[in-house]
C-alpha positions in Angstrom: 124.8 116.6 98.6 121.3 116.3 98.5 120.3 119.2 96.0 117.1 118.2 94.0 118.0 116.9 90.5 115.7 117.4 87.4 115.0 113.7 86.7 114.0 111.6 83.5 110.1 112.2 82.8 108.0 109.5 84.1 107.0 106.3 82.2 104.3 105.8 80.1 102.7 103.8 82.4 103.0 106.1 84.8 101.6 108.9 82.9 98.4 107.1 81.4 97.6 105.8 84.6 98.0 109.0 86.5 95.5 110.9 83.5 93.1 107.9 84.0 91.9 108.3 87.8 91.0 111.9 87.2 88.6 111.0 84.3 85.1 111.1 85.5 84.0 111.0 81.6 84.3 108.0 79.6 87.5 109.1 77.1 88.8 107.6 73.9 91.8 107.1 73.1 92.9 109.4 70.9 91.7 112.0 73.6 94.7 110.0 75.6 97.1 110.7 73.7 96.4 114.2 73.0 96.2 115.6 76.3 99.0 113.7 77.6 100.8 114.2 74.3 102.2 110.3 74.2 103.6 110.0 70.3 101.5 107.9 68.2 105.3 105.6 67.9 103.9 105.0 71.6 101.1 103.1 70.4 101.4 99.4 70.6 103.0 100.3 74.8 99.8 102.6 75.4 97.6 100.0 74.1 99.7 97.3 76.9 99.3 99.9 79.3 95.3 99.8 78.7 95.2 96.2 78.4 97.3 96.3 82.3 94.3 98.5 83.3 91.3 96.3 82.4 93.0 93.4 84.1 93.9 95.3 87.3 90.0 96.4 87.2 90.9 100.0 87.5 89.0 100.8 83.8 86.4 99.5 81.9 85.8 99.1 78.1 82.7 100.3 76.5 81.2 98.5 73.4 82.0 101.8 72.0 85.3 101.3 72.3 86.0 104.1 74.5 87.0 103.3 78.1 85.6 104.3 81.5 87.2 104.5 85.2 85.4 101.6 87.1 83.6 102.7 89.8 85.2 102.0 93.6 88.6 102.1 91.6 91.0 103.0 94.4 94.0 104.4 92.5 96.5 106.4 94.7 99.5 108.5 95.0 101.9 109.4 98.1 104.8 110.9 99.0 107.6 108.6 101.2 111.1 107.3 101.2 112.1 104.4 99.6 113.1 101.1 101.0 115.2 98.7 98.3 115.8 95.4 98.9 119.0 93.6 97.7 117.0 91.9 95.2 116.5 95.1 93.6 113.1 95.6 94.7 111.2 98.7 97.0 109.0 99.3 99.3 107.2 102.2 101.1 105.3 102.3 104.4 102.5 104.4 103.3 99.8 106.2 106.4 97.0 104.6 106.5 97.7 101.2 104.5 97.7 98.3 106.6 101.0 97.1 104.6 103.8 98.1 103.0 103.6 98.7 99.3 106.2 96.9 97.1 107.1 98.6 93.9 108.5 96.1 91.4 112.6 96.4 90.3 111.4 97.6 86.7 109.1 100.2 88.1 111.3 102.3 90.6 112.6 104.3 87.2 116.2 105.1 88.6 115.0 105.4 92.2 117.2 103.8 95.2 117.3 103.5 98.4 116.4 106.6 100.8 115.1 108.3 98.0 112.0 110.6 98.8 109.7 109.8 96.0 106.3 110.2 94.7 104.6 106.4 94.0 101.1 105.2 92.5 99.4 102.4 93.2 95.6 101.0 93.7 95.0 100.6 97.4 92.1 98.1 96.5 94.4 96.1 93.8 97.6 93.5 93.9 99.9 95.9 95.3 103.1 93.6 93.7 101.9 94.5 90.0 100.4 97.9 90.3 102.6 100.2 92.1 105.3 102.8 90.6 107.6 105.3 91.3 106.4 108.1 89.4 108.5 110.6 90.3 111.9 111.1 92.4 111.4 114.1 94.3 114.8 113.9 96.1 118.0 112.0 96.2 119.1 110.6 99.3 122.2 112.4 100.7 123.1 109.3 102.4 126.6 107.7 100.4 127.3 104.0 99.8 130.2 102.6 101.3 132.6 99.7 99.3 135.9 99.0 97.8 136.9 101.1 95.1 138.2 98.3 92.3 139.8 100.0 88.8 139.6 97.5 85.6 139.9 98.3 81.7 136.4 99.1 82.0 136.6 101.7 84.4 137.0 102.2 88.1 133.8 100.8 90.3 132.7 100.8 93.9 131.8 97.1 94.8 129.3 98.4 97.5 128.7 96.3 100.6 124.9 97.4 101.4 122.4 95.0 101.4 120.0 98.0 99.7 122.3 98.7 96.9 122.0 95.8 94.3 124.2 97.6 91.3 127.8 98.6 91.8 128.4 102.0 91.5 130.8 103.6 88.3 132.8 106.4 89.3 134.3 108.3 86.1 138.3 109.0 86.4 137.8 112.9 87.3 135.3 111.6 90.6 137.9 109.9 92.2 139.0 112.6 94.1 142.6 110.7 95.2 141.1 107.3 96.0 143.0 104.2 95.1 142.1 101.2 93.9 141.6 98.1 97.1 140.7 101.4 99.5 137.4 101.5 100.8 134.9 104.8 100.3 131.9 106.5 100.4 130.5 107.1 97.2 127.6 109.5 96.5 125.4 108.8 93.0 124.5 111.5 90.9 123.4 109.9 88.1 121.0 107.0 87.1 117.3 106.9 85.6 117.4 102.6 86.6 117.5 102.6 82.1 121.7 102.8 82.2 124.1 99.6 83.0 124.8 101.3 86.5 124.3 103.9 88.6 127.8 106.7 88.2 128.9 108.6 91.8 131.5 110.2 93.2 134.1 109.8 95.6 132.9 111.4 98.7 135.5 110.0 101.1 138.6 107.7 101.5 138.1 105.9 104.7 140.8 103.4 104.5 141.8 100.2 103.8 139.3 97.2 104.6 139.7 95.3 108.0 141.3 97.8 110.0 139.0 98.9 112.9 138.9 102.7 112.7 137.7 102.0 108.7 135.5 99.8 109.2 133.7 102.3 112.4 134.1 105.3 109.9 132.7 103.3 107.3 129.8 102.9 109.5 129.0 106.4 110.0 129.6 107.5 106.5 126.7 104.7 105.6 124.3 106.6 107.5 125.4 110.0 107.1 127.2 110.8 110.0 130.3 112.4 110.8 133.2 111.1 112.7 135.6 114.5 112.8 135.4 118.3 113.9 136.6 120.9 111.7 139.4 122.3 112.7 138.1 125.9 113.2 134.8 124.3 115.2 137.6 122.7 117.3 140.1 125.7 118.2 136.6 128.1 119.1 136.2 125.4 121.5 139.8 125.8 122.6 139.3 129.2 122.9 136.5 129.3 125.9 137.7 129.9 129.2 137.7 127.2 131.6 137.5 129.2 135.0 134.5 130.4 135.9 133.8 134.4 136.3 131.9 136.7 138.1 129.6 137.4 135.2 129.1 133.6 134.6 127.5 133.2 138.3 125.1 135.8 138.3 122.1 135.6 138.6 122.5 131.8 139.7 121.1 130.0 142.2 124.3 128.5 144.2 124.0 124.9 145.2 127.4 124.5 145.8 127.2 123.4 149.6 124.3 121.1 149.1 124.9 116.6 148.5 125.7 116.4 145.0 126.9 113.7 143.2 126.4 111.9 140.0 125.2 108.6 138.3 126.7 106.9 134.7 127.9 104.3 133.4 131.6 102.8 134.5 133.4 103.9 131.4 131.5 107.1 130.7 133.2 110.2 130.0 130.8 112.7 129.8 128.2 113.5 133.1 125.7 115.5 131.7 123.0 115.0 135.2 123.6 115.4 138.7 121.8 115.1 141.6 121.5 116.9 144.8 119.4 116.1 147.7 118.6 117.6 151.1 115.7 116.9 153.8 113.7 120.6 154.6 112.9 121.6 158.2 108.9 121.0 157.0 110.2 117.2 156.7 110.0 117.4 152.7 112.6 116.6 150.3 114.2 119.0 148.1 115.9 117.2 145.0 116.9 119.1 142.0 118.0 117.5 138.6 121.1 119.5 137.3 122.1 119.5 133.8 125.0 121.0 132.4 124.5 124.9 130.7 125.6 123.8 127.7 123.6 126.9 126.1 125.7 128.6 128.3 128.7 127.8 126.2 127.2 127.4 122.8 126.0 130.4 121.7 123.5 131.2 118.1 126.5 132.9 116.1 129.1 129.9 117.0 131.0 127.8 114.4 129.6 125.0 117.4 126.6 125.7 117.5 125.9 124.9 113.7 128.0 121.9 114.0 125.5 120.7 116.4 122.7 121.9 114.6 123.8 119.9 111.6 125.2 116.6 113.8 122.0 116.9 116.4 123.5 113.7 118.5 125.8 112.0 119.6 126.7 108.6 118.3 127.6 105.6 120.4 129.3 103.0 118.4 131.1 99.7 119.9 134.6 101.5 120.8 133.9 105.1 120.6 131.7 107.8 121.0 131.1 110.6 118.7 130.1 113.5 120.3 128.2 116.3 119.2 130.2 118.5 120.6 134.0 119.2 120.9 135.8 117.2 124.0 137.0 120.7 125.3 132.8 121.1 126.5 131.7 117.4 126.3 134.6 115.8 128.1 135.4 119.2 130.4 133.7 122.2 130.6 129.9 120.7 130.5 130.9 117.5 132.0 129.8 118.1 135.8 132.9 116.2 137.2 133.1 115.6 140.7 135.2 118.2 143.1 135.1 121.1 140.2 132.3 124.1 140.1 129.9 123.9 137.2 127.0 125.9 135.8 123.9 124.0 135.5 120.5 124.9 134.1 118.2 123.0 136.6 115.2 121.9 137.6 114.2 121.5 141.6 111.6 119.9 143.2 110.2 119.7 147.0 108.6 116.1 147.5 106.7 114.8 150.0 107.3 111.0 151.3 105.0 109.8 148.9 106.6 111.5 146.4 104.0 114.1 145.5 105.2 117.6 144.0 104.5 120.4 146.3 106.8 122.9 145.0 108.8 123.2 141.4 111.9 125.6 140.7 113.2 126.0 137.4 116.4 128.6 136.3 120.7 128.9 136.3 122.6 127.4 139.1 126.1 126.6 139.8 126.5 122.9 141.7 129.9 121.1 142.7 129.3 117.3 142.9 130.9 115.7 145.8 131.1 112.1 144.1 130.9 110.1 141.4 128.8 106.7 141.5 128.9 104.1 138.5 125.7 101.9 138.4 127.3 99.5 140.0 128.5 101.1 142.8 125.4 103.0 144.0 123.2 99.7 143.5 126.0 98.2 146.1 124.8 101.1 148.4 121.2 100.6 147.9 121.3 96.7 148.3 123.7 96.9 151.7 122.8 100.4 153.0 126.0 101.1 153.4 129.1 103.1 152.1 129.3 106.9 150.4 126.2 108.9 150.8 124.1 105.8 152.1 121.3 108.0 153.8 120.4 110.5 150.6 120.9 107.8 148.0 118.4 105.4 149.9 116.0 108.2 150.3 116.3 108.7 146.8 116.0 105.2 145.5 112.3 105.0 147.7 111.3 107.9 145.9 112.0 107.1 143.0 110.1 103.8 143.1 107.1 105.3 144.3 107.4 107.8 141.3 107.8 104.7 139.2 104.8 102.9 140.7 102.4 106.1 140.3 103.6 106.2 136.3 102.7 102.7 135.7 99.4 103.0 137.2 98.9 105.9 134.8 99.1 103.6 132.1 103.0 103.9 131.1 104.4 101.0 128.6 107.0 98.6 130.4 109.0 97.7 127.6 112.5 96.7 129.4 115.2 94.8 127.2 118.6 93.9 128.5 121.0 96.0 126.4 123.2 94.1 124.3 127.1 94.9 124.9 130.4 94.3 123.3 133.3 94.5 125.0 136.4 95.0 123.2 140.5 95.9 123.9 142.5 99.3 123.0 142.2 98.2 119.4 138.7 97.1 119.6 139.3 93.4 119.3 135.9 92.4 120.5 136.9 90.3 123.6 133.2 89.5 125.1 129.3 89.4 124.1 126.8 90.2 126.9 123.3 91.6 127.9 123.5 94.5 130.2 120.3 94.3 132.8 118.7 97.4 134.0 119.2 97.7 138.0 117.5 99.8 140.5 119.8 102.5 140.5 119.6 102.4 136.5 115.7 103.4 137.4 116.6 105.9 140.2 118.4 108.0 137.8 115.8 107.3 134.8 112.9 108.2 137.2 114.3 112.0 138.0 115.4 112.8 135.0 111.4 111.9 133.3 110.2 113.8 136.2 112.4 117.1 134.9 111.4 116.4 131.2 107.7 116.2 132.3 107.7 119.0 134.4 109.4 121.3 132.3 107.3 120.7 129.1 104.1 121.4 131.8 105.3 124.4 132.4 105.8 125.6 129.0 102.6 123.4 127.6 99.7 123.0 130.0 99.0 126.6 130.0 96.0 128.7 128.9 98.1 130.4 125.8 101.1 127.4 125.4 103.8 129.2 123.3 106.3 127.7 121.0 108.1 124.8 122.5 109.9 121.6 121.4 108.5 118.4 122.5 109.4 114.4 122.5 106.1 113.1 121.7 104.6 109.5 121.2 101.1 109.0 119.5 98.7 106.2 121.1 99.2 103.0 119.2 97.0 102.7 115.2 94.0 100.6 116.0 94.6 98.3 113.1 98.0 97.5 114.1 97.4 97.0 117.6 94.4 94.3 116.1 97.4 92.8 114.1 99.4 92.1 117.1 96.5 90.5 118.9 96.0 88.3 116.2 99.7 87.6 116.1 100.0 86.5 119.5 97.1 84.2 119.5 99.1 81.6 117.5 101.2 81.3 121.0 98.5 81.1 122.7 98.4 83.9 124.6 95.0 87.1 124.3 95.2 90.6 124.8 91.4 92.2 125.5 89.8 94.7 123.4 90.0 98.0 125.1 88.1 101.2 124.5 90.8 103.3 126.4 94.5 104.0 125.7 95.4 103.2 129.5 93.4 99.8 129.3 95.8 98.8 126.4 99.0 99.9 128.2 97.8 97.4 131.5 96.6 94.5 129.1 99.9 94.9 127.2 101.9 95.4 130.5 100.1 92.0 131.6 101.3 90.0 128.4 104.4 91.1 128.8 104.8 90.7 132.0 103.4 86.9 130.6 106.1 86.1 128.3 109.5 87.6 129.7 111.6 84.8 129.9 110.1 82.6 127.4 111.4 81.1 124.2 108.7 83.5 122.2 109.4 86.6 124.4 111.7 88.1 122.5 110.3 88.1 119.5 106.0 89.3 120.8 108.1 92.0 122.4 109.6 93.1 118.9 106.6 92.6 117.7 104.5 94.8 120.7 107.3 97.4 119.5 106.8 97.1 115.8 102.8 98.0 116.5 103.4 101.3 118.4 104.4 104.6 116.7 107.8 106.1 116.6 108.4 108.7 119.3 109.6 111.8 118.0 110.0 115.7 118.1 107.9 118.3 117.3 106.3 121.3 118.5 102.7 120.1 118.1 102.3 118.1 121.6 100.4 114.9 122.0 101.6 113.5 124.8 103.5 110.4 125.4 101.6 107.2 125.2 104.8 105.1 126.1 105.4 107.1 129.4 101.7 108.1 129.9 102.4 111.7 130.1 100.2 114.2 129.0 103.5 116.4 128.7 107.2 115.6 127.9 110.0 116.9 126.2 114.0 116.3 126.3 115.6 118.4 128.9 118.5 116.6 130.4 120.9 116.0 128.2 122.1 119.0 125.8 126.0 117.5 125.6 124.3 115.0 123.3 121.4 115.9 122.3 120.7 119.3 119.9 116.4 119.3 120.9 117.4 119.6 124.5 120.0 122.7 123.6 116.4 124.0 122.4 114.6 123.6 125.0 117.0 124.9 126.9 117.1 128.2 125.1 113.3 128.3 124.8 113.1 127.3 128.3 115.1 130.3 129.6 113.7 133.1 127.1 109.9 132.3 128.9 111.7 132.3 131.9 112.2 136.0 131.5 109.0 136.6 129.9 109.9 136.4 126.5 107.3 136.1 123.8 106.2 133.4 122.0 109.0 132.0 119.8 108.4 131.4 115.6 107.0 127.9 115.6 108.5 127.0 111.8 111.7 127.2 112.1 111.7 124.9 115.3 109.6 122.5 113.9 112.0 122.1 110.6 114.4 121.1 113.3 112.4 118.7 115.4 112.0 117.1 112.1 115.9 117.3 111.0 116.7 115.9 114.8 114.4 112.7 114.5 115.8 111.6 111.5 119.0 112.1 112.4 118.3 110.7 115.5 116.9 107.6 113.5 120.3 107.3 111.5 122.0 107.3 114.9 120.3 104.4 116.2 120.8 102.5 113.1 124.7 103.1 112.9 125.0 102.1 116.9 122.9 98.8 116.0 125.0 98.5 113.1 128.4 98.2 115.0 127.5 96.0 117.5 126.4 93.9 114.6 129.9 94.0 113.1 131.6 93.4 116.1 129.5 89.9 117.3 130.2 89.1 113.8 134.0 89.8 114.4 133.8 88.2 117.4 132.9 84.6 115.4 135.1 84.7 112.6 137.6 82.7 114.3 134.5 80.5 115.4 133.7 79.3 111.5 133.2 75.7 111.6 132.7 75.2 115.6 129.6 73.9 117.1 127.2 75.6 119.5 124.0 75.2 121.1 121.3 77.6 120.6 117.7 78.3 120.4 115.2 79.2 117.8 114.6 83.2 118.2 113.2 84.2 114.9 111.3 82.2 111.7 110.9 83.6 108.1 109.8 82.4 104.8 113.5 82.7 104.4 114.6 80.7 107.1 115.3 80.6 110.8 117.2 82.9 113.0 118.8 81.2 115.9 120.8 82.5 118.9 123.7 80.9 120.5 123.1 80.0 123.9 126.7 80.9 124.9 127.0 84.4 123.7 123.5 85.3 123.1 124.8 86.1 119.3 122.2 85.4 116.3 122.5 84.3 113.0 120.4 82.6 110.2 119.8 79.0 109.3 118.6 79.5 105.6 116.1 77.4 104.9 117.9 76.2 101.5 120.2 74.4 103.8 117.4 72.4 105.4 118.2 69.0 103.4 116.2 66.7 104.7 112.7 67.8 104.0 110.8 70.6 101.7 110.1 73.2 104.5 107.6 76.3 104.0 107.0 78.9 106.2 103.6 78.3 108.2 102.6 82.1 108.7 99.8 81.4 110.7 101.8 79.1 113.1 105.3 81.0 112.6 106.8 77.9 112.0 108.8 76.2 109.2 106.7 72.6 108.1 108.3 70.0 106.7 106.1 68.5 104.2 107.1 65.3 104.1 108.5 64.0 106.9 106.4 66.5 109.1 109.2 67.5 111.0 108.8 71.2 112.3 110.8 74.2 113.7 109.2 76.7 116.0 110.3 79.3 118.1 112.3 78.0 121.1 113.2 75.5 119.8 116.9 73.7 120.9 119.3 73.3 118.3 122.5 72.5 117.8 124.1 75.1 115.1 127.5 74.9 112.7 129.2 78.6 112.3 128.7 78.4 108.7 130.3 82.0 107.4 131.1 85.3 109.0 130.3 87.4 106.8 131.9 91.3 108.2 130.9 93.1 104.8 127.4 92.4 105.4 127.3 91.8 108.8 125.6 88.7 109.1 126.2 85.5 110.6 125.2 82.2 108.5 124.4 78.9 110.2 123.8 75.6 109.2 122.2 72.5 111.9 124.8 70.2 112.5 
């Protein structure tokens, strides 16, 4: 999966214009064709491709009948992954162009979605004619996922992606055992875009369409990911001793008698983060932030440890989790479970009563939690003041507000959306649609667990000679995206000041959001505030994150789940001891590895929630609702039912009663008639049109 592959030799096209932009000389054309040794059976396509040129006002012909390059031509090439569009066509987000470019259907040359290729196009020109994929540098190791259908014609994969727009043939030898009506994941291997189809291979049999567990493996094998352990990963696990030695406690620090306890969700089964707390006789705080020594565990040489390596996350879906790890360590042995000993690689902090850092301990421990909160129960002891551990946990909660408080006025991002949730039965029937809110005790946790991933990457980073380390970094907004947003915003009347600092556009961004929450065009400035910031990510080249104002940061706190932090933990402990400075290459081919897989995560959790509020309205088709106006398009407009807070589209084909077009300036749909308009926030009253599970999309029409 994923091996490069010799591909067909580019077009033509590509070819000519490729020569052309390196041609400071006027050239004829039999000078072309020579050096780029085009057949003279080529001729009347070379003289098109010429005649394309002119017109695009890349090149220039001389009365002499030779051409020239024009000056100021902006021709280009870069490198990228490909983005294809059910319609057939690509695009490509390209550094340092204000858009995407879009590559026409006829010009991607066999390319599909995910692809890394090499594309050409004139930055100063109408990107929608002139760009090209020249070259496809690598196939995407990502498989299609459909229903395997066999006719007299052959055996097909009717894929379900909105990115695939060909079915897929898969020759009698690639079945590999699939039947026809189950669904798969196929893998191409073969297509130059000239062919009928693309051919693949059966990669996987995931079962027969409808039933849950297919349709949440089906899911992960879209994006890549893996939903079962090998067996031999999953008896070394097996084989790991539960009780803890002699030889695992030395050289720990042994917290065992101090107030421990831990924080999660109500149905979570793994507790990666604990807390402990005591006051000193100076009248300080001591708090430490224990995570669980999975590193401990996991060692280089493992069978696990290169599962994780290859997995790098855990994957939350709807109704299950997919670990990264076996259940023996992610469910037992590094889930710090209240009552049992555990070893802990921790960080420990003395803290004033304003919360100031006057003393920092990092290293092994063993810790034994004493309870186990959900959120909701320790936000019932911070509101009342009463119940288990009432004193420490209201200690806490102060300081972690007033650490909360100092990190805003440092310029941190407050970008807080209520999580969307689906809650479903034992055979995950989804039973309920809500929006989870962040509470207090949410932040408590959140607030020491930054404070450990800051601390520890200062300790490794902000040093004279910083060595090797793994960091989560997010880069300070791109001016010329943070100018689109202000632009965007002014249509709803609200303004965001120019700044000349970083910190002054966190606080004027803080203020419009601040501004809009609760408002019918909040949602959708927020998506768009998030759109104009960069990606955080890993890598071992720090520079700080903008989000969370931190000079320094890095993931620390949660190596059941997470592969960086299982790095950082091993880095982490080798400087502890003096160790020199680690090979930066190898880790940074792994930051990179982690955030896209990472990426791919995300998407497939997004992706089942989105199938399940889809399942949840099947039985719905045809009923009424109210809702509001949370999205427009040139497409159409998105609207979410009041009810459930579940979107869908209102295409704007089904708008009957007037011609509507999509007022970009406005974000509005205009009637041009009747002058009727949709904006965002608008009240509606919506018909459940389809439920549409293979694509996972909800169509609406106004009733």
């Amino acid at each position: 999966m994923g091996k490069k592959k010799k591909e067909e030799p580019v077009s033509i096209d590509a070819a000519i214009r490729r020569w052309v932009t390196g041609q400071k000389k006027p050239f004829g054309f039999r000078q072309m064709t020579h050096e780029l040794k085009i057949p003279r059976t080529s001729r009347e396509e070379i003289y098109t491709v010429l005649k394309n040129l002119i017109g695009e006002k890349i090149i220039l012909m001389e009365k002499s009948g030779r051409y020239r390059l024009r000056a100021g031509s902006s021709y280009k090439e870069a490198v990228g992954k490909l983005v294809v569009a059910g319609q057939g066509y690509g695009f490509m987000t390209v550094a340092g162009e204000p858009e995407d470019i879009f590559i026409p259907q006829r010009k991607l040359h066999g390319a599909l979605h995910g692809d890394t290729v090499r594309i050409s196009y004139n930055a100063k020109g109408k990107k929608r004619q002139e760009s090209e994929v020249e070259e496809i540098i690598e196939r995407s190791a990502r498989p299609y996922v459909g229903v395997l259908q066999e006719t007299p014609q052959g055996a097909y994969v009717i894929t379900e992606s909105r990115n695939m727009p060909y079915d897929i043939k898969v020759p009698a030898q690639e079945l590999h055992g699939a039947e026809s009506g189950q669904k798969v994941a196929v893998l191409v291997f073969d297509w130059d875009g000239r062919k009928r189809e693309p051919v693949g291979h059966i990669i996987d049999v995931l079962g027969m369409p409808g039933e849950n567990d297919t349709e949440m493996h089906a899911i992960l094998a879209e994006f890549g990911l893996p939903y079962r352990f090998p067996e031999e990963v999953e008896r070394e696990a097996e084989n790991i001793p539960v009780k803890i030695s002699k030889e695992d406690m030395a050289g720990r620090r042994d917290f065992r008698g101090i107030v421990t306890f831990t924080i999660d969700p109500a149905d979570a089964k793994d507790f990666d983060d604990a807390l402990s707390f005591q006051q000193l006789k100076n009248g300080n705080y001591e708090v430490g932030v224990h995570i669980a020594d999975v590193t401990h565990y996991v060692r280089p040489d493992m069978l696990m440890e290169k599962e994780a390596a290859e997995r790098t996350t855990s994957v939350y879906l709807v109704d299950r989790t997919v670990s990264m790890l076996p259940e023996k360590l992610s469910n037992n042995l590094c889930s710090l479970r209240a009552n049992e000993d555990k070893l802990c690689f921790s960080a420990v902090f003395e803290l004033d009563k304003r919360a100031q850092i006057k003393n920092k301990w990092f290293g092994r421990t063993a810790i034994r939690s004493m309870h186990r909160f959900d959120y909701e129960q320790a936000q019932a002891v911070i509101d009342t003041g009463k119940g288990t551990l009432a004193e420490e946990l209201g200690m806490l909660y102060k300081l972690s507000q007033r650490l909360r408080t100092a990190r805003f006025e440092h310029g941190a991002v407050q970008f807080e959306r209520p999580e969307p949730k689906v809650e479903v039965d034992a055979n995950g029937k989804p039973l309920r649609v809500y929006f989870k809110e962040p509470k207090e005790s949410n932040f408590l946790i959140e607030e020491f667990m930054l404070l450990a991933n800051r601390s520890v990457a200062e300790a490794i980073g902000h040093t004279k000679k910083p060595k090797t380390f793994v960091y989560r970094i997010h880069e300070e907004p791109n001016p010329e995206k943070l100018q689109v947003f202000r632009d965007f915003i002014k249509y709803f009347g609200y303004s965001m000041k120019q700044t000349k600092t970083p910190l002054e556009a966190a606080r004027e961004l803080n203020k419009l959001l601040d501004k809009v929450k609760n408002t019918p065009e909040g949602n959708v400035i927020e998506n768009m505030a998030l759109r104009s910031m960069a990606r955080a990510h890993y890598t071992t080249d720090n520079a700080g994150h903008y989000g969370l104002a931190f000079d320094y940061y890095t993931h620390f706190t949660s190596p059941i789940r997470r592969y960086p932090d299982m790095m950082v933990h091993r880095l982490l402990a080798h400087y502890l001891e003096n160790g020199a400075s680690a090979e930066k290459a190898p880790y940074e081919a792994r930051c990179k590895y982690c955030s896209t897989r990472e990426q791919a995560a995300a998407e497939a959790e997004r992706a089942s929630i989105k199938y399940k509020m889809v399942e949840f309205m099947l039985d719905r088709e045809g009923a009424d609702f109210d809702g509001t106006v949370s999205g427009i398009t040139e497409w159409g407009m998105y609207v979410e039912i009041n009810e459930h807070h579940i979107e869908g589209m209102v295409s704007i084909r089904s708008l009957r009663d007037d011609y509507y077009v999509f007022d970009e300036k406005r974000y509005l749909l205009a009637g041009q008639h009747h002058g009727r308009q949709y904006k965002l926030g608008d009240a509606v009253r919506i018909k459940v049109k389809r439920a549409n599970l293979e694509q996972k999309q909800l169509d609406f029409v106004l009733s």
